[in-house]
PyMOL Python script that loads the backbone (N, CA, C, O; Angstrom):
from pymol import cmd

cmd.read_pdbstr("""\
ATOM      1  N   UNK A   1      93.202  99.005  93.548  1.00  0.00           N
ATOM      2  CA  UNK A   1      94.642  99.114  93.656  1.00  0.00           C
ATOM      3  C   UNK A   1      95.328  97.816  93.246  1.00  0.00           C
ATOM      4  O   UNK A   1      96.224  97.760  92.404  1.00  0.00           O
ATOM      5  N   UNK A   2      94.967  97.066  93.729  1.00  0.00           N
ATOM      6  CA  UNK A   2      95.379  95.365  93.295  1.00  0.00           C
ATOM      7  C   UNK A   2      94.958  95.133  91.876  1.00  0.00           C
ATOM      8  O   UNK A   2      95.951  94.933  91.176  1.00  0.00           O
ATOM      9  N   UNK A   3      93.939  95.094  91.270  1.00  0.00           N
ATOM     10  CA  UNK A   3      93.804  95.416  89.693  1.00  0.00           C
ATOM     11  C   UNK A   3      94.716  96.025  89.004  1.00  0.00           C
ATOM     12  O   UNK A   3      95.355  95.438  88.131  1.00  0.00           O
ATOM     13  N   UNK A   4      94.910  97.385  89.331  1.00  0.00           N
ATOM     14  CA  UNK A   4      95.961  98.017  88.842  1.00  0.00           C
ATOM     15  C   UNK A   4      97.874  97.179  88.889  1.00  0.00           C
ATOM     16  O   UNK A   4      98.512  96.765  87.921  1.00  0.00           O
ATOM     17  N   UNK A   5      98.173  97.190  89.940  1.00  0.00           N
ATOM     18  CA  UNK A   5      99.600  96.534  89.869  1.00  0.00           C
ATOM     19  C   UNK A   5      99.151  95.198  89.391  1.00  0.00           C
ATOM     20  O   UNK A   5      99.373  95.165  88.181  1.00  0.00           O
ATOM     21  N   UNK A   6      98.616  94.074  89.799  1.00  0.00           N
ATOM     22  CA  UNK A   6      98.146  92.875  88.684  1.00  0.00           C
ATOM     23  C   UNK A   6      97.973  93.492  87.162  1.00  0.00           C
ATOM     24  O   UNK A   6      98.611  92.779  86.388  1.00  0.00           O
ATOM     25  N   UNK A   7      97.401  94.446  86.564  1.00  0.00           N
ATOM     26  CA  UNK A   7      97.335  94.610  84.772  1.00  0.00           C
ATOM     27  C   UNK A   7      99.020  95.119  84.658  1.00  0.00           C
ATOM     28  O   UNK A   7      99.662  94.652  83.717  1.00  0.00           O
ATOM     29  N   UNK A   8      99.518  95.802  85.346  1.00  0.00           N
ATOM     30  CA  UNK A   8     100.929  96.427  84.968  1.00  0.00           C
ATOM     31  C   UNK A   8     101.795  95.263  84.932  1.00  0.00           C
ATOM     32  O   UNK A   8     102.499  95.200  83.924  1.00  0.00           O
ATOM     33  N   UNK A   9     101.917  94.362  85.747  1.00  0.00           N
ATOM     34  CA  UNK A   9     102.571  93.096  85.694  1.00  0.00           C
ATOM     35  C   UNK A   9     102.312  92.246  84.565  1.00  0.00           C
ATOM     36  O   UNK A   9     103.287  91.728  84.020  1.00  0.00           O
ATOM     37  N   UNK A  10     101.212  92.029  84.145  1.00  0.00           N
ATOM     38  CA  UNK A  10     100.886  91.438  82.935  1.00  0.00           C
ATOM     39  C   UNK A  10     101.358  92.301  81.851  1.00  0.00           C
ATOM     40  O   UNK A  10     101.883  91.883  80.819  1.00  0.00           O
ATOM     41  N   UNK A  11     101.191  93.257  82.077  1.00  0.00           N
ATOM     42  CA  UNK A  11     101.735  94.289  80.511  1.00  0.00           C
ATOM     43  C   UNK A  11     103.186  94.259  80.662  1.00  0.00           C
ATOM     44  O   UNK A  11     103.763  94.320  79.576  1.00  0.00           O
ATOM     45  N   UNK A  12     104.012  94.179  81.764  1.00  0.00           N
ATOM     46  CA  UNK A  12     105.392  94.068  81.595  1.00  0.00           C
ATOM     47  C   UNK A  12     106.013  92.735  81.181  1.00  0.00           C
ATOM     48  O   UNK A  12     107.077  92.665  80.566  1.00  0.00           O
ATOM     49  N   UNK A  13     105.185  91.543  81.604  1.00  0.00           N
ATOM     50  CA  UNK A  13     105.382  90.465  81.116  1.00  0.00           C
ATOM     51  C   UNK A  13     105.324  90.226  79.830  1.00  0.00           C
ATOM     52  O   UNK A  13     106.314  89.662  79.366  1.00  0.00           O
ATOM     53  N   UNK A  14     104.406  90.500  79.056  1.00  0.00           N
ATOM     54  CA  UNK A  14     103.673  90.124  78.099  1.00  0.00           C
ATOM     55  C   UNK A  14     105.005  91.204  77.194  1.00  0.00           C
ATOM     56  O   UNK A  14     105.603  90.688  76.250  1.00  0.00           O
ATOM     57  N   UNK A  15     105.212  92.126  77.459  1.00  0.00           N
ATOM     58  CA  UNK A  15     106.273  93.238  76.792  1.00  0.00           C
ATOM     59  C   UNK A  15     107.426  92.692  76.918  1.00  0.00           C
ATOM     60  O   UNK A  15     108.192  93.166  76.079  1.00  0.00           O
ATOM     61  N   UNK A  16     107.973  91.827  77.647  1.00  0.00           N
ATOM     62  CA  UNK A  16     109.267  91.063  78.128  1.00  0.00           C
ATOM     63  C   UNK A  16     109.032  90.265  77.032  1.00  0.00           C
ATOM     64  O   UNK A  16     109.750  90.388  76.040  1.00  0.00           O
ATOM     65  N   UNK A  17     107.912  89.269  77.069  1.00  0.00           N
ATOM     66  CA  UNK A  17     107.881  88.219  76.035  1.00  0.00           C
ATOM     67  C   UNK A  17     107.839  88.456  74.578  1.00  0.00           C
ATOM     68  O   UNK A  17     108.335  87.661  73.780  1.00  0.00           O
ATOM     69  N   UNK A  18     107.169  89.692  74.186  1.00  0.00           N
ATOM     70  CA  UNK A  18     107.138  90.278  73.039  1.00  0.00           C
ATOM     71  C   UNK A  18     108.640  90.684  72.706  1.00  0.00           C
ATOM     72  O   UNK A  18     109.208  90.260  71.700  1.00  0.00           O
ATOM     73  N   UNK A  19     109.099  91.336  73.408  1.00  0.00           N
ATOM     74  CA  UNK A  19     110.505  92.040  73.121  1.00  0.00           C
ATOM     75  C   UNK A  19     111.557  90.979  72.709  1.00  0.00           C
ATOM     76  O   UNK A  19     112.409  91.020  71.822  1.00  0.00           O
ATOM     77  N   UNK A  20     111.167  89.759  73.855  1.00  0.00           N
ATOM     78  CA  UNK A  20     112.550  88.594  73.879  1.00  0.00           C
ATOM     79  C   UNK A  20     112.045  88.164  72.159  1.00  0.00           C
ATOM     80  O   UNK A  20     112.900  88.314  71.286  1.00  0.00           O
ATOM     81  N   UNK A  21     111.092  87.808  71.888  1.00  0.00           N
ATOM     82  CA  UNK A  21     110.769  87.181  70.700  1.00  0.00           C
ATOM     83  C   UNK A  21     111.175  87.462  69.497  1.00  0.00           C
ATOM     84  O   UNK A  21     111.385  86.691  68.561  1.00  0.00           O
ATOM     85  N   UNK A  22     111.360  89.492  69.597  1.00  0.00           N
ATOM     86  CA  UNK A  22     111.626  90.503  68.562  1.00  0.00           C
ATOM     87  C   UNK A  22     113.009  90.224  68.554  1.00  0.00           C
ATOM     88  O   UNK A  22     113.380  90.151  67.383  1.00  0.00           O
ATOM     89  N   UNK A  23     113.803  90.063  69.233  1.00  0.00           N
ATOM     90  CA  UNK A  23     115.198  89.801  69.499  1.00  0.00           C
ATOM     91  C   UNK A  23     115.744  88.699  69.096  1.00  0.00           C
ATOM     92  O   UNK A  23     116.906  88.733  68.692  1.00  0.00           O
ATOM     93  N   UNK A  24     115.051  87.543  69.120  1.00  0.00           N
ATOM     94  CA  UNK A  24     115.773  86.296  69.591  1.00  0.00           C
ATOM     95  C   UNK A  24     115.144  85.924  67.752  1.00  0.00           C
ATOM     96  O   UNK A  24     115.870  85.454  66.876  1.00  0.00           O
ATOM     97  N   UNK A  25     114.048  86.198  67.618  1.00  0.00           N
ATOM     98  CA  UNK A  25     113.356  85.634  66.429  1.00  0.00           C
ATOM     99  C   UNK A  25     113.352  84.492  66.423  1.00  0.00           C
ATOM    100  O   UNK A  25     113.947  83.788  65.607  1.00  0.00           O
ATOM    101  N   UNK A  26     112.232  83.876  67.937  1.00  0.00           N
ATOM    102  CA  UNK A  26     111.806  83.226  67.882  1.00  0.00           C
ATOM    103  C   UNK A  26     110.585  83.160  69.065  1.00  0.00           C
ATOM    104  O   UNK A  26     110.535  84.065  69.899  1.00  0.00           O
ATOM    105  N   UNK A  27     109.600  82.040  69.096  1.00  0.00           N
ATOM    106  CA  UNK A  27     108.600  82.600  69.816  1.00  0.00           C
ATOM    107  C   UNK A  27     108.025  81.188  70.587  1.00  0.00           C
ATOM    108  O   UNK A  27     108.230  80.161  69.941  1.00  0.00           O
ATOM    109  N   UNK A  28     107.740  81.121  71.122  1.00  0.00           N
ATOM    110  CA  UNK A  28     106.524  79.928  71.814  1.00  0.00           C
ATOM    111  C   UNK A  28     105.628  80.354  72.165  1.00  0.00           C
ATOM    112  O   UNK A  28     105.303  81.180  73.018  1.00  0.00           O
ATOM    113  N   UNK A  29     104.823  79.310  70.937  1.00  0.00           N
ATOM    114  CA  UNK A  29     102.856  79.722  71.071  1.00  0.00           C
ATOM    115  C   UNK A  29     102.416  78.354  72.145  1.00  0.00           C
ATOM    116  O   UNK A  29     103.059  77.371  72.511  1.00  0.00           O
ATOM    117  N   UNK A  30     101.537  78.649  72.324  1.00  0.00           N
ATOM    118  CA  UNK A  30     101.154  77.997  73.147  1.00  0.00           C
ATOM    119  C   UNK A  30     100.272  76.858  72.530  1.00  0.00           C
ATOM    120  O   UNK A  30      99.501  77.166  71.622  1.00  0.00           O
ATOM    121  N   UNK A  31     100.343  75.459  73.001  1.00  0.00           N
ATOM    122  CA  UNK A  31      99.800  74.743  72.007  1.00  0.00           C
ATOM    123  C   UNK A  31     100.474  73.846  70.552  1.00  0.00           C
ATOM    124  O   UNK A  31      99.966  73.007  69.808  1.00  0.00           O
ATOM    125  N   UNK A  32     102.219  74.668  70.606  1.00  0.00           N
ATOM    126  CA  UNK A  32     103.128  74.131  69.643  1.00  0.00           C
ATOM    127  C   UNK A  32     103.955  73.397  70.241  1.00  0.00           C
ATOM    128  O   UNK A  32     104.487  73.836  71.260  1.00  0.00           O
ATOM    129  N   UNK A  33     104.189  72.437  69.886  1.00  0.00           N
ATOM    130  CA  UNK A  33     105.741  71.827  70.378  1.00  0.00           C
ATOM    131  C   UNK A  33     106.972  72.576  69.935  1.00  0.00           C
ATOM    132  O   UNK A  33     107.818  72.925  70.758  1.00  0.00           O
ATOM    133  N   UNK A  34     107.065  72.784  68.873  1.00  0.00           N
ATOM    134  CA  UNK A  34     108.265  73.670  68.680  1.00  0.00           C
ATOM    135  C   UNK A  34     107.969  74.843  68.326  1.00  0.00           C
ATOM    136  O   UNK A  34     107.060  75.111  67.541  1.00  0.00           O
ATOM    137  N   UNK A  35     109.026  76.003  69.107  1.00  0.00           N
ATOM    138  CA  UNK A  35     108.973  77.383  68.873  1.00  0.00           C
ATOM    139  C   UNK A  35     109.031  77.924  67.163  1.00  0.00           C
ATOM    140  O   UNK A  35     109.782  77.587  66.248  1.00  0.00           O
ATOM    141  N   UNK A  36     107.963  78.837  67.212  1.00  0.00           N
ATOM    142  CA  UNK A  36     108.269  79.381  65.731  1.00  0.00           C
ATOM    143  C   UNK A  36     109.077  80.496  65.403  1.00  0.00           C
ATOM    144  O   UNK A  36     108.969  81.676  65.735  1.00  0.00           O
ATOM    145  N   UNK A  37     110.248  79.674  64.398  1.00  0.00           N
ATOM    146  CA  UNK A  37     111.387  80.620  64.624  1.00  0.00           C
ATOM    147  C   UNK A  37     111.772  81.678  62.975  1.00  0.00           C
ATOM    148  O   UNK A  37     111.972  81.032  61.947  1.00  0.00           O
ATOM    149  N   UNK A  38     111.825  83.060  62.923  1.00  0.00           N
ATOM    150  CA  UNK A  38     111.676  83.694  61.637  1.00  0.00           C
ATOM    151  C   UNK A  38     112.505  82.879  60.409  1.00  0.00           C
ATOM    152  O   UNK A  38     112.117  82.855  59.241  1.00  0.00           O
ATOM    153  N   UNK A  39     113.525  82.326  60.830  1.00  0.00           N
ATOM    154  CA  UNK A  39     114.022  81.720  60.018  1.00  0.00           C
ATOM    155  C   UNK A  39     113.522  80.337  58.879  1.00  0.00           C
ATOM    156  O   UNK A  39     113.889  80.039  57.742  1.00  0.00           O
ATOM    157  N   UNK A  40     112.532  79.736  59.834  1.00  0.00           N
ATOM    158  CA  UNK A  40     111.677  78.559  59.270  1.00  0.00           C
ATOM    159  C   UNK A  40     110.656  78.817  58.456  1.00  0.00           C
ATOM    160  O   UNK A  40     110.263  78.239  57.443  1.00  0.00           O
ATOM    161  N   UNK A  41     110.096  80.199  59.296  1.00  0.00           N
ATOM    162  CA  UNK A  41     109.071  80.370  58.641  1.00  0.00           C
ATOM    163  C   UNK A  41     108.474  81.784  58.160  1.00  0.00           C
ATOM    164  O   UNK A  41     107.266  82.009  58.232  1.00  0.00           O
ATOM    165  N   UNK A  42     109.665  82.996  57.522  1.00  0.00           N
ATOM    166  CA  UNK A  42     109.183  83.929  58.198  1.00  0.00           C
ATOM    167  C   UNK A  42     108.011  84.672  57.821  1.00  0.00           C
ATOM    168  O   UNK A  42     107.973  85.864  58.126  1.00  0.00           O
ATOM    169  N   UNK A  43     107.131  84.193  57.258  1.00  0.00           N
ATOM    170  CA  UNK A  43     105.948  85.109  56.528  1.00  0.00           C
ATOM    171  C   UNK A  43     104.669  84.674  58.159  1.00  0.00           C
ATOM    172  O   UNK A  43     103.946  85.411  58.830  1.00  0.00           O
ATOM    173  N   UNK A  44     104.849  83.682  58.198  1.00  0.00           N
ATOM    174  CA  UNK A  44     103.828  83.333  59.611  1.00  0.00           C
ATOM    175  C   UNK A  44     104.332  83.952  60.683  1.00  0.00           C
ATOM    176  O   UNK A  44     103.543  84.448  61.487  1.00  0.00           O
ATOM    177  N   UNK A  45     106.212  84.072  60.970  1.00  0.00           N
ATOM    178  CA  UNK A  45     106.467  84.943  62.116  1.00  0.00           C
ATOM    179  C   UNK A  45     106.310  86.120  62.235  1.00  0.00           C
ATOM    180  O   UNK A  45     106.173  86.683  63.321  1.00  0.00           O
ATOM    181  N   UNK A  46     106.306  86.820  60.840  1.00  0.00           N
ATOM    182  CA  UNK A  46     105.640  87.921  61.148  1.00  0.00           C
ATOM    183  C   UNK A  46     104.001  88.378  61.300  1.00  0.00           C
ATOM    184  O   UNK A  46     103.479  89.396  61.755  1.00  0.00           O
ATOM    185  N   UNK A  47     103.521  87.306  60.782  1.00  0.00           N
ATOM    186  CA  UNK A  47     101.962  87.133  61.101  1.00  0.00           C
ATOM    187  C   UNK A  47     101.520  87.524  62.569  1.00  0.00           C
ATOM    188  O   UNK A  47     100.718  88.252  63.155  1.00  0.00           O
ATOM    189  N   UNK A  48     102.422  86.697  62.789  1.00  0.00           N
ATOM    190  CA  UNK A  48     101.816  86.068  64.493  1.00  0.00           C
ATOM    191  C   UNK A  48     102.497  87.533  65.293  1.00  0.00           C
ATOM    192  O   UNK A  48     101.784  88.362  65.860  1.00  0.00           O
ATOM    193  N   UNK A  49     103.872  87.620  65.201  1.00  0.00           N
ATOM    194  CA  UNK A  49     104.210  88.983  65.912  1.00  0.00           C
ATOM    195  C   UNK A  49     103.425  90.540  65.636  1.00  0.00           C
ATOM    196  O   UNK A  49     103.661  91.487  66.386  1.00  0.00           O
ATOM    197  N   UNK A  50     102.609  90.636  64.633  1.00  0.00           N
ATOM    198  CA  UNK A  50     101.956  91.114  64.127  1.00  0.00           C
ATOM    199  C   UNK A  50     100.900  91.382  64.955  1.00  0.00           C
ATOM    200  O   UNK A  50     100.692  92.479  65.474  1.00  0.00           O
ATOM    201  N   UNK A  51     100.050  90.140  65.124  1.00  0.00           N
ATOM    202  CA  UNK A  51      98.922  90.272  65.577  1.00  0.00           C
ATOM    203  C   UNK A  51      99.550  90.095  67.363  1.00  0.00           C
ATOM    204  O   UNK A  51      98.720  90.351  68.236  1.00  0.00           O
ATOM    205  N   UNK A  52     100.711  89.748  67.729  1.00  0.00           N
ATOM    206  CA  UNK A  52     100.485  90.149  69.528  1.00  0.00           C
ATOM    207  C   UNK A  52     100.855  91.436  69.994  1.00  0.00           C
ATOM    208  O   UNK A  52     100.865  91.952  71.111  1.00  0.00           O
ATOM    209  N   UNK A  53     101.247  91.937  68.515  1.00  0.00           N
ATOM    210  CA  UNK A  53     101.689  93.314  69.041  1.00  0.00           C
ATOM    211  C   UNK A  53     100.840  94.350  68.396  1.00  0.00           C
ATOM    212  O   UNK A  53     101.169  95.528  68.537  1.00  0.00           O
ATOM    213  N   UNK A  54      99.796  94.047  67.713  1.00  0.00           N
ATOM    214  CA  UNK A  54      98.288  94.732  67.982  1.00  0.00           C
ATOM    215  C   UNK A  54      97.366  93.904  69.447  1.00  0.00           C
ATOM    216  O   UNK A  54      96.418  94.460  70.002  1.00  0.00           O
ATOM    217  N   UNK A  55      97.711  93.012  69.711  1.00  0.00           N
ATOM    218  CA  UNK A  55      96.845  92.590  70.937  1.00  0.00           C
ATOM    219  C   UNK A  55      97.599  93.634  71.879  1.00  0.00           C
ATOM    220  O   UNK A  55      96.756  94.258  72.524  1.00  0.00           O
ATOM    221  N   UNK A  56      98.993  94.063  72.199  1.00  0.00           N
ATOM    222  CA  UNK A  56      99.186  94.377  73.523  1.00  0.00           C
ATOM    223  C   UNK A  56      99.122  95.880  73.150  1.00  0.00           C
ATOM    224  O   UNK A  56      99.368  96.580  74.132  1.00  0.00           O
ATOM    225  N   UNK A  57      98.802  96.750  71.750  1.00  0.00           N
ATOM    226  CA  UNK A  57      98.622  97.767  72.052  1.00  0.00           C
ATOM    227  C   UNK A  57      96.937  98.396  72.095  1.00  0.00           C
ATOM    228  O   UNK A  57      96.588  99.566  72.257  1.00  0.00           O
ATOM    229  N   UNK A  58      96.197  97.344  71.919  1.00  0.00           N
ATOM    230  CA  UNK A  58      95.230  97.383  72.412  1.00  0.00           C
ATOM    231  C   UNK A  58      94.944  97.506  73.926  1.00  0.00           C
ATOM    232  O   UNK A  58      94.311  98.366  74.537  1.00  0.00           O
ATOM    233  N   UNK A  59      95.701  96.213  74.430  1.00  0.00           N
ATOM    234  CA  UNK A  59      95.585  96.065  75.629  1.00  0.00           C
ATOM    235  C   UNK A  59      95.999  97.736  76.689  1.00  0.00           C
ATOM    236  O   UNK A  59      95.383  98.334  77.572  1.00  0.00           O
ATOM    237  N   UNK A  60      96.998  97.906  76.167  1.00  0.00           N
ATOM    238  CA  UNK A  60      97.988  99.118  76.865  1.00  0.00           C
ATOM    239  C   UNK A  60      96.618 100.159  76.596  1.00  0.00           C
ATOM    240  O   UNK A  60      96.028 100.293  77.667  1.00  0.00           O
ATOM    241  N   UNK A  61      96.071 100.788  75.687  1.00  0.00           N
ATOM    242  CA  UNK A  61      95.010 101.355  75.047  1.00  0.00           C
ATOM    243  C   UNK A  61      94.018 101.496  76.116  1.00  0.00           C
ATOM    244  O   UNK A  61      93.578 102.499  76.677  1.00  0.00           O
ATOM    245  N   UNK A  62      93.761 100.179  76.271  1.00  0.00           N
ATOM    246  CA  UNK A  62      92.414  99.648  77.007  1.00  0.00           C
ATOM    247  C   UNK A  62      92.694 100.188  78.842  1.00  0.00           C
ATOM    248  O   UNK A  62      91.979 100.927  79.519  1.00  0.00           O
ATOM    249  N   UNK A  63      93.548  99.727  79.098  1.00  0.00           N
ATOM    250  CA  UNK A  63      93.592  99.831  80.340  1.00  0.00           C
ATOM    251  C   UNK A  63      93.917 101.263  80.760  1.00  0.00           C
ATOM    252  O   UNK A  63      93.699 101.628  81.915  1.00  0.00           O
ATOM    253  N   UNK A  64      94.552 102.259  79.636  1.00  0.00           N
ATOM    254  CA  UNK A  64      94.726 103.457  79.843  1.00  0.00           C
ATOM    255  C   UNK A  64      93.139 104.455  79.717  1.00  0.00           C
ATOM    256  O   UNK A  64      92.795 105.543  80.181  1.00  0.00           O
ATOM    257  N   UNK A  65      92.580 103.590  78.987  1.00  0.00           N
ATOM    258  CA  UNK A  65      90.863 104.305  78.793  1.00  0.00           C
ATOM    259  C   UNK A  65      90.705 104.176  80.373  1.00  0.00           C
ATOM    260  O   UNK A  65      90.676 105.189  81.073  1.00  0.00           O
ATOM    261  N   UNK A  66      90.563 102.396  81.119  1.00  0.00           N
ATOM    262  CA  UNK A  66      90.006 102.054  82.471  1.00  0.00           C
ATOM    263  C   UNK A  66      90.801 103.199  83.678  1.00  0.00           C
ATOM    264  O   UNK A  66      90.319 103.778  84.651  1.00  0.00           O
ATOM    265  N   UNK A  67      91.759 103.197  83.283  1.00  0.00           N
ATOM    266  CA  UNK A  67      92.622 103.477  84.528  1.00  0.00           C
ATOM    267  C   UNK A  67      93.214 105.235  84.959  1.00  0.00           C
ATOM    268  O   UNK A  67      93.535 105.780  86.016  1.00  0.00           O
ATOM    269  N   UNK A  68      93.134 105.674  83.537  1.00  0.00           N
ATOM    270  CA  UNK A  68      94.208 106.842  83.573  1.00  0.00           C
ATOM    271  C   UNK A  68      93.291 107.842  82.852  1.00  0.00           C
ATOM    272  O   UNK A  68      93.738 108.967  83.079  1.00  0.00           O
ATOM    273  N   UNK A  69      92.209 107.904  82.089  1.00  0.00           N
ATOM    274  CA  UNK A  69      91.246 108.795  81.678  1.00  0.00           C
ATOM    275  C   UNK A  69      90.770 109.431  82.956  1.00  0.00           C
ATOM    276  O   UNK A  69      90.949 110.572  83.383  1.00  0.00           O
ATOM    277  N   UNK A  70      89.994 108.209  83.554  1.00  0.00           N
ATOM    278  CA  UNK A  70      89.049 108.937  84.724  1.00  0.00           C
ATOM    279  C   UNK A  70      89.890 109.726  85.811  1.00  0.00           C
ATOM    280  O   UNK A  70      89.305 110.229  86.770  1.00  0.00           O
ATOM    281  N   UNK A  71      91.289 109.838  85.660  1.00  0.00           N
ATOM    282  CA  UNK A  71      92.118 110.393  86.461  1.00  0.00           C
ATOM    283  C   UNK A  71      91.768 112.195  86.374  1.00  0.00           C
ATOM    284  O   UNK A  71      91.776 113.114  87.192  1.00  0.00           O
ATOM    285  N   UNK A  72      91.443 112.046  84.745  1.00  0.00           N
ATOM    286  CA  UNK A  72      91.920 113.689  84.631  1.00  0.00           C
ATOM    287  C   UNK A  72      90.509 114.258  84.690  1.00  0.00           C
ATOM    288  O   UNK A  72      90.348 115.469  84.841  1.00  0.00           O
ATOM    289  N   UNK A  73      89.442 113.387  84.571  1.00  0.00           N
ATOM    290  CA  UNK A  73      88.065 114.044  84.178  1.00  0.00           C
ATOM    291  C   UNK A  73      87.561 113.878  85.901  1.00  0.00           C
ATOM    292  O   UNK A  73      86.494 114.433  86.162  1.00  0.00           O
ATOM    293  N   UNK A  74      88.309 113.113  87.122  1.00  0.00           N
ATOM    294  CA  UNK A  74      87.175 113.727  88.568  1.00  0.00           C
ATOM    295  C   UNK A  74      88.610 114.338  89.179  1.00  0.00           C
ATOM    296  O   UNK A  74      88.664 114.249  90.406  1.00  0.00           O
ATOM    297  N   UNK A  75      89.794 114.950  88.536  1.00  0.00           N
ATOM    298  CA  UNK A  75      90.472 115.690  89.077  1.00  0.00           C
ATOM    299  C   UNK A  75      89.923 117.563  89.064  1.00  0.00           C
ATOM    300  O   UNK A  75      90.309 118.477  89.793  1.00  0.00           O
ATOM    301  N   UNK A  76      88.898 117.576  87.915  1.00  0.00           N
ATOM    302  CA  UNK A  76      88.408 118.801  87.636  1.00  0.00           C
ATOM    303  C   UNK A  76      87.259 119.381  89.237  1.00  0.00           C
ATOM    304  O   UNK A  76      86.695 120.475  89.227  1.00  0.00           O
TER     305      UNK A  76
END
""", "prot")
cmd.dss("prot")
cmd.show_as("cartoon", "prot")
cmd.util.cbc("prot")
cmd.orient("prot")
């Protein structure tokens, strides 16, 4: 149960941060001093938004295999 609301919190976060980034067009990686913003650079901003928004639909993916499959297969 605690697994569960801990991954949903991270996926809403991580969707907050994705979203603000899509919006704002701009981002902080971790490890940069300055945010990478579409305007500076935009062939890398879309790189990078690219690849976190195949990471979190993986993620969403993943946790729906862990969490929400086995729901319907020991409801039988």
């Amino acid at each position: 149960m605690l697994l569960d609301v801990l991954s949903i919190l991270f996926l809403i976060g991580f969707a907050f941060k994705l979203g603000r980034a899509f919006v704002t067009g701009s981002v902080q990686l971790r490890g940069e001093k300055e945010p990478l913003r579409r305007q500076d650079n935009p062939q890398k901003f879309k790189q990078t938004m690219g690849i976190l928004t195949v990471i979190y639909v993986l993620l969403v993916a993943m946790l729906n295999w862990i969490f929400v499959v086995p729901l319907f297969f020991h409801s039988r």
